[in-house]
C-alpha positions in Angstrom: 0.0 0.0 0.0 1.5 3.6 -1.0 -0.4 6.2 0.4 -0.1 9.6 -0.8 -1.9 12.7 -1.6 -2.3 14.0 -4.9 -2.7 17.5 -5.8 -5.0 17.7 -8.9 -5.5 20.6 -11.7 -8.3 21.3 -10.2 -6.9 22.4 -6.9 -8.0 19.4 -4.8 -5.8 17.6 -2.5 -6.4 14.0 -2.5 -5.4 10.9 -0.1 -5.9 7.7 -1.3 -3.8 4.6 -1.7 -2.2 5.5 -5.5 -1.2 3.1 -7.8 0.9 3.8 -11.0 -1.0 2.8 -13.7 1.6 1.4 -16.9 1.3 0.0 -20.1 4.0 -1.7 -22.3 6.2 -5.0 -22.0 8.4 -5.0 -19.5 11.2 -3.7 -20.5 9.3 -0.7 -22.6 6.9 -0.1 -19.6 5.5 4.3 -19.1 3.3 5.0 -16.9 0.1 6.4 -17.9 -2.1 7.4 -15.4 -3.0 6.3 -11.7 -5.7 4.4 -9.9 -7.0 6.3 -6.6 -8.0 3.2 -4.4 -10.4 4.8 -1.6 -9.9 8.3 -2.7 -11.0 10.9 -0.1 -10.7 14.7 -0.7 -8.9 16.4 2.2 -10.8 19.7 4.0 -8.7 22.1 5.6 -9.9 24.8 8.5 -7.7 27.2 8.9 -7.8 28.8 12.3 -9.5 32.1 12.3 -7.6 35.0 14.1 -9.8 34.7 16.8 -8.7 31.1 17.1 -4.7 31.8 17.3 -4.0 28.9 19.3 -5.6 26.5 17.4 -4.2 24.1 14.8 -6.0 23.2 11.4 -9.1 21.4 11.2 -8.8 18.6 8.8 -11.8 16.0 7.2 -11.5 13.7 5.0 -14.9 12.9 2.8 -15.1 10.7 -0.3 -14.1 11.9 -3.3 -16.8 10.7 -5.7 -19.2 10.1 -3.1 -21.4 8.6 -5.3 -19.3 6.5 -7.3 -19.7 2.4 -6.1 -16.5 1.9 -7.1 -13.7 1.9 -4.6 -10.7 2.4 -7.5 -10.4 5.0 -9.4 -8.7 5.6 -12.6 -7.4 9.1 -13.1 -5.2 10.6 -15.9 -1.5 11.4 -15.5 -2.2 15.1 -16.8 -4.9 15.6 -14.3 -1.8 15.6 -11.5 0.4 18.3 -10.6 2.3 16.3 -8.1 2.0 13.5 -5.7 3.3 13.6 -2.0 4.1 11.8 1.1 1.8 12.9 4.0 2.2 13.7 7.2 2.2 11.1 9.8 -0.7 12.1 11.5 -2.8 12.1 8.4 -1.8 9.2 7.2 -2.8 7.4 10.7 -6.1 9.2 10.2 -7.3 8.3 6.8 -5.8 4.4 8.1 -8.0 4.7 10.6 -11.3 6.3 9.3 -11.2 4.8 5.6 -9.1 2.0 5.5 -10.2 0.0 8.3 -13.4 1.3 8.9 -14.6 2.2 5.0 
């Protein structure tokens, strides 16, 4: 399992469990897109001024809530990049997708 977030085109930062998706023979494989395996769009909160102390507020909700289908095929130009996340978050979507989605 390789879980990462993906920031898309469209501005949206995703977690899921990403798979490369290739095509060729072995030796002559590219890479041509991705597969989002329980994809979840990340919300962020930032803390109002008010709120100094506080830290962010994140949620993490499906990302094609009404989709049936738990893996997703996305297209390599719809990524900008594709990141490691922070600990914590990646203990949180384990915990609220993974093992209880």
């Amino acid at each position: 399992m390789s879980i990462k977030i993906a920031l898309m085109k469209s501005g949206e930062q995703i977690i899921s469990d990403i798979q490369e998706m290739v095509l060729g023979d072995e030796g002559n494989q590219r890479v041509v897109g991705y597969f989002f395996i329980k994809p979840c769009l990340i919300g962020i909160k930032k803390p109002t001024s008010a709120e100094t102390n506080s830290s962010l507020e994140i949620k993490l909700s499906s990302w094609i809530p009404l989709s049936k289908n738990d893996k997703i095929p996305v297209s390599l130009d719809s990524v900008i990049t594709i990141l490691d996340p922070i600990d914590k978050l990646t203990e949180m979507y384990e915990k609220d997708v993974i093992r209880n989605g």
